[in-house]
C-alpha positions as a Markdown table, in Angstrom:
| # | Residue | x | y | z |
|---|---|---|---|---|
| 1 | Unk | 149.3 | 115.5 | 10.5 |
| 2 | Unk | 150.1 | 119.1 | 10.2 |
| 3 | Unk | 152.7 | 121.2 | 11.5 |
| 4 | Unk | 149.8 | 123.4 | 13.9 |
| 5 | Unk | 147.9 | 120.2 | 14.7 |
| 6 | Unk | 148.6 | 118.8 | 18.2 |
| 7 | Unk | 150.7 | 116.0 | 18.8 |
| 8 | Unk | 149.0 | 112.7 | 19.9 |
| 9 | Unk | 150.1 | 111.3 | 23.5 |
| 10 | Unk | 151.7 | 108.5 | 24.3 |
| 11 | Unk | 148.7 | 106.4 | 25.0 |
| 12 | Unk | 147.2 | 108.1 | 21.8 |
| 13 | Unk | 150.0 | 106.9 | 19.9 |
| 14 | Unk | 150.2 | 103.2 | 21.2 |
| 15 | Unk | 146.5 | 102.9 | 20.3 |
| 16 | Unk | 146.8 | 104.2 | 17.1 |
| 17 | Unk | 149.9 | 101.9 | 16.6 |
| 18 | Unk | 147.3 | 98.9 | 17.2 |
| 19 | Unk | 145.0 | 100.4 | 14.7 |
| 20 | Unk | 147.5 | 100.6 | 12.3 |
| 21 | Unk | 148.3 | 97.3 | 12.5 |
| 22 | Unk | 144.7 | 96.1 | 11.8 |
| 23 | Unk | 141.1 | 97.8 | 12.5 |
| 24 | Unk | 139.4 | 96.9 | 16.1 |
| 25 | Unk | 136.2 | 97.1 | 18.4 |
| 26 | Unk | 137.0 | 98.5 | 21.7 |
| 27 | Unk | 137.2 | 95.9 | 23.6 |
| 28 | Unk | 139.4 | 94.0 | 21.3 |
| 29 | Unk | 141.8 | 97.2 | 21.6 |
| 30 | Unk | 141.7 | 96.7 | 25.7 |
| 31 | Unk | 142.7 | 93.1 | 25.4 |
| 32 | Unk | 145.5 | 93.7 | 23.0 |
| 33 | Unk | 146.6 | 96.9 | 25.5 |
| 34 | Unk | 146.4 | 94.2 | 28.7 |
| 35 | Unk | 147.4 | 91.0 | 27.0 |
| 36 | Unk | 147.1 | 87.9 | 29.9 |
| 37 | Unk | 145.5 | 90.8 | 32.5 |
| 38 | Unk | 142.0 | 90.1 | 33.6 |
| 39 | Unk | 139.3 | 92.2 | 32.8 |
| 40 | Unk | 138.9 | 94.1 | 35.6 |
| 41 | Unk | 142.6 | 95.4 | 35.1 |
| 42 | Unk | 142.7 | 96.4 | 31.2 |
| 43 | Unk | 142.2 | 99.9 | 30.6 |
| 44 | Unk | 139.3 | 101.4 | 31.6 |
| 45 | Unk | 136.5 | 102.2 | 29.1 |
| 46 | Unk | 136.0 | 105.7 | 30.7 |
| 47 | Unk | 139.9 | 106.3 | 29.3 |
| 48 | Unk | 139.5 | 104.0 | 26.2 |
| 49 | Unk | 136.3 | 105.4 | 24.5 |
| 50 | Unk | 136.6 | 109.3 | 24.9 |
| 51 | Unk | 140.3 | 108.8 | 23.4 |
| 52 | Unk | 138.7 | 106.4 | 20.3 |
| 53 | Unk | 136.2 | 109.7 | 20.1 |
| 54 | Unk | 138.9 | 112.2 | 20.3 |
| 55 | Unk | 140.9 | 110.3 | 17.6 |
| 56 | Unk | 137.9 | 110.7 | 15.3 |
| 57 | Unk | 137.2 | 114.1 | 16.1 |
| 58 | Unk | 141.5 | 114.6 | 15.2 |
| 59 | Unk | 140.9 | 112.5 | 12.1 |
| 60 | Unk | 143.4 | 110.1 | 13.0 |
| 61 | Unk | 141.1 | 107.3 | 13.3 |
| 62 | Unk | 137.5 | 106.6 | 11.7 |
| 63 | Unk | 134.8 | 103.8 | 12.8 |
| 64 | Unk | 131.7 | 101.8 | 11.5 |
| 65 | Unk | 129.7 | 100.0 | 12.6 |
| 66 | Unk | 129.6 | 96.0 | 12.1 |
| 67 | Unk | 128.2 | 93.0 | 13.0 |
| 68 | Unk | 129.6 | 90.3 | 15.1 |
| 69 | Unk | 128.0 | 86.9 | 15.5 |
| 70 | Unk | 124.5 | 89.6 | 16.4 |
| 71 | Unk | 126.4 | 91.9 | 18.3 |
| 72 | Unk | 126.7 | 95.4 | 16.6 |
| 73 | Unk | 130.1 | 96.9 | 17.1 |
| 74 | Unk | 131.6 | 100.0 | 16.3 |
| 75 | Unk | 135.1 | 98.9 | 14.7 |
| 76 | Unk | 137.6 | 102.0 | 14.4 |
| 77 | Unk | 140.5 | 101.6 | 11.8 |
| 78 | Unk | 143.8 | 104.4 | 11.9 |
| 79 | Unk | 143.4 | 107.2 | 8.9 |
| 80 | Unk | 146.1 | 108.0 | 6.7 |
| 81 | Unk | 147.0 | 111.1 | 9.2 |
| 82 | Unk | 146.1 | 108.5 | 11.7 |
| 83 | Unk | 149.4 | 106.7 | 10.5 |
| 84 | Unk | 151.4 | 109.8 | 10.1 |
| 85 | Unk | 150.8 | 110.8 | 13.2 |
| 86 | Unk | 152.0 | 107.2 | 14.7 |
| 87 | Unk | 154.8 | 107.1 | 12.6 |
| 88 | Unk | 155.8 | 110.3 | 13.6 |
| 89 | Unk | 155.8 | 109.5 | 17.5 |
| 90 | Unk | 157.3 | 106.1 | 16.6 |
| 91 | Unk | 160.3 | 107.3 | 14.7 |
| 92 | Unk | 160.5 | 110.4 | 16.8 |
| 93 | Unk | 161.9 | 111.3 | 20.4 |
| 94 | Unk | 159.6 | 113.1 | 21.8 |
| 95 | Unk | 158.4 | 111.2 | 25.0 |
| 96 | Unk | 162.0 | 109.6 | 25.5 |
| 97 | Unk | 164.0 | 112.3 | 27.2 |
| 98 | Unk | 166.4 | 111.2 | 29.5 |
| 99 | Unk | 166.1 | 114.2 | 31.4 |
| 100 | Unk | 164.1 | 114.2 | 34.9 |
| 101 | Unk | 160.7 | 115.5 | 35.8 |
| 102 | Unk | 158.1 | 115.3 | 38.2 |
| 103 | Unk | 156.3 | 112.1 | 37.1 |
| 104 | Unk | 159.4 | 110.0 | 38.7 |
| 105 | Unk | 158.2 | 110.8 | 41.6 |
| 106 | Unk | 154.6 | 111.0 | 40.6 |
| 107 | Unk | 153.7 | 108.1 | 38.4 |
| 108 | Unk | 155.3 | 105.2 | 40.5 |
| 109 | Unk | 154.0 | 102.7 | 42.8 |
| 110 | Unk | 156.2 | 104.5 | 46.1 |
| 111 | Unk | 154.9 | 108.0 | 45.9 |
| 112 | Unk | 152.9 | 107.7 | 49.3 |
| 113 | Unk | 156.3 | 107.4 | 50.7 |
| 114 | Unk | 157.7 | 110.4 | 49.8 |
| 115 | Unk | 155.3 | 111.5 | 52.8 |
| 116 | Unk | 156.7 | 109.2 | 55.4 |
| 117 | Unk | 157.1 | 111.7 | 58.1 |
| 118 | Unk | 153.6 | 112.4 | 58.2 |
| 119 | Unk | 152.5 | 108.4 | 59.3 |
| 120 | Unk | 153.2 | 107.1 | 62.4 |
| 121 | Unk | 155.4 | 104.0 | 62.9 |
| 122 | Unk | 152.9 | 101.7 | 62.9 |
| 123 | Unk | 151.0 | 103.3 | 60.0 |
| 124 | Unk | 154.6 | 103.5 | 57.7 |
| 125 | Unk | 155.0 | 99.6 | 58.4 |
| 126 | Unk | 151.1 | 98.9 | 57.6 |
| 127 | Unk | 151.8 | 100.8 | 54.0 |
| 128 | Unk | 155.2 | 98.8 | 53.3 |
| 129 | Unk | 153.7 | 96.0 | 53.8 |
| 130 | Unk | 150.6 | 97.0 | 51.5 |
| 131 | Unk | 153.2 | 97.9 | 49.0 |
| 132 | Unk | 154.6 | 95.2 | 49.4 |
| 133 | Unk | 152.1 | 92.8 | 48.7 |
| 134 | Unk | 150.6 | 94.8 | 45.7 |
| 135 | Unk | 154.0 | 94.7 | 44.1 |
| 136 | Unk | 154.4 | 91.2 | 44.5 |
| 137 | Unk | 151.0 | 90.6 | 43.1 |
| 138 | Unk | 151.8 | 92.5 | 39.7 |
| 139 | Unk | 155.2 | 91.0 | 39.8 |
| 140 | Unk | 153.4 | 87.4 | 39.8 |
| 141 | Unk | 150.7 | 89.2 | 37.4 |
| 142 | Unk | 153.4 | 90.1 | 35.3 |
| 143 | Unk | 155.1 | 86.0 | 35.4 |
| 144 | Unk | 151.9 | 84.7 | 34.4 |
| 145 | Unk | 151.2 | 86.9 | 31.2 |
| 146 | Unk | 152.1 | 84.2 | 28.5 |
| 147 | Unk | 154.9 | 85.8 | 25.8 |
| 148 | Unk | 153.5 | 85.7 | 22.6 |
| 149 | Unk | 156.0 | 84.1 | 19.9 |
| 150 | Unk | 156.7 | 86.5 | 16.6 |
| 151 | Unk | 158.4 | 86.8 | 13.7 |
| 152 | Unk | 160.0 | 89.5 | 12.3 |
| 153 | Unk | 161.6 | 93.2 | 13.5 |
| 154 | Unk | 159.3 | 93.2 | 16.2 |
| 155 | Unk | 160.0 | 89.4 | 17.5 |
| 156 | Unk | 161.4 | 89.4 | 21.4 |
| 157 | Unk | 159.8 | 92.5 | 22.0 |
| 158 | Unk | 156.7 | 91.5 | 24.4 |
| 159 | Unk | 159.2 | 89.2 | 26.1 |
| 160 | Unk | 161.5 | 92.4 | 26.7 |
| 161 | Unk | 158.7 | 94.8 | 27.6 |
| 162 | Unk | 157.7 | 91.9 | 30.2 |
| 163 | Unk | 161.4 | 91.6 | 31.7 |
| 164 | Unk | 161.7 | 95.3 | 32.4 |
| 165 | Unk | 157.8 | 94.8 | 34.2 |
| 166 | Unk | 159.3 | 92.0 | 36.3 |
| 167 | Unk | 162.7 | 94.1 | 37.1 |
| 168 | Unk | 161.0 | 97.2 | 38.2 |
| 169 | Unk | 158.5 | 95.0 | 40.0 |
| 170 | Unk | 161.7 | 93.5 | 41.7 |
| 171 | Unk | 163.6 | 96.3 | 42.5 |
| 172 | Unk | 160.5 | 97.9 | 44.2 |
| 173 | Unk | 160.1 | 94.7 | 46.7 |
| 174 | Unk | 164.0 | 94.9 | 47.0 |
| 175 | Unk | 163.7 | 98.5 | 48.2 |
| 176 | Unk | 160.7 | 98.2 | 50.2 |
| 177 | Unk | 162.5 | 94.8 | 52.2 |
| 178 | Unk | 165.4 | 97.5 | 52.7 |
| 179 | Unk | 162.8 | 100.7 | 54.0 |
| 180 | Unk | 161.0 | 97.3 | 56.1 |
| 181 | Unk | 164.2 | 96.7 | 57.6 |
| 182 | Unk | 164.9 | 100.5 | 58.4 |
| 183 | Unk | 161.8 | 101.3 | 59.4 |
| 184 | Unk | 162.2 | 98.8 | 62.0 |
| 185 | Unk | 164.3 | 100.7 | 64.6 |
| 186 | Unk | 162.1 | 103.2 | 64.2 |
| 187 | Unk | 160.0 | 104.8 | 67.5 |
């Protein structure tokens, strides 16, 4: 990848990491990006397709076509920019500042309560208890994904990925219990 080209996002990156590692349909590529989730909660094909496309169009990845047991699938593979441009974000620092920014506060499962003066009591404990429950669903979710074994550098890594799920997912349902309680006194 050149100096002037852009640089590929993270989720670019992570799929072309998978594509480096060996050539895939689509919906191979969602299964291996949501291993042990259910269908209905792997990355949606309205994300995953126009980023295969825009890959191509980068020429970081290429596709063909092939036939599966009568099924014609388009089957893309990383190009050798493709690989640069993954080994580039994997050895680099780009996306791992430690610095703060907006997405705390807008990518996590609590943002609605950042506007908790604007519900009523009875509406603030009816969205902690919603949050509640949908964090102790992906928390249970997150138990029942098996951990694949491996060998090699990369061996323990699922597993650790997995642990920092299930400790986020617990210190959210720890703070929520706390804002429950708080919220309680509340008129």
């Amino acid at each position: 990848m050149n100096a002037s080209a852009r640089r590929p996002t993270r989720l670019e990156a992570v799929v072309l990491g998978l594509l480096v590692e060996r050539p895939a349909h689509g919906y191979g590529l969602k299964a291996r990006l949501g291993p042990g989730l259910p269908r209905e909660r792997r990355i949606n094909d309205g994300v995953l397709y126009p980023l295969l496309a825009r890959l191509e169009r980068l020429g970081l990845a290429s596709s063909s076509e092939r036939h599966d047991g009568g099924r014609r699938r388009r089957v893309y593979a990383a190009t050798a920019a493709g690989e640069a441009a993954f080994r580039e974000w994997l050895c680099g620092d780009l996306d791992e500042g430690a610095g703060l920014d907006h997405e705390l506060f807008i990518d996590h499962p609590l943002v609605k309560l950042l506007f908790a003066g604007q519900m009523t009591a009875a509406e603030l404990d009816a969205k902690i208890a919603a949050l509640l429950a949908a964090a102790r669903q992906r928390l249970a979710a997150l138990e029942a994904v098996p951990v694949a074994d491996g060998d090699g550098a990369g061996a323990g890594v699922g597993a650790a990925v997995l642990a920092v799920g299930r400790a986020r997912e617990e210190a959210v349902i720890e703070q929520l219990e706390r804002l429950r309680g708080a919220s309680a006194g509340r008129p």
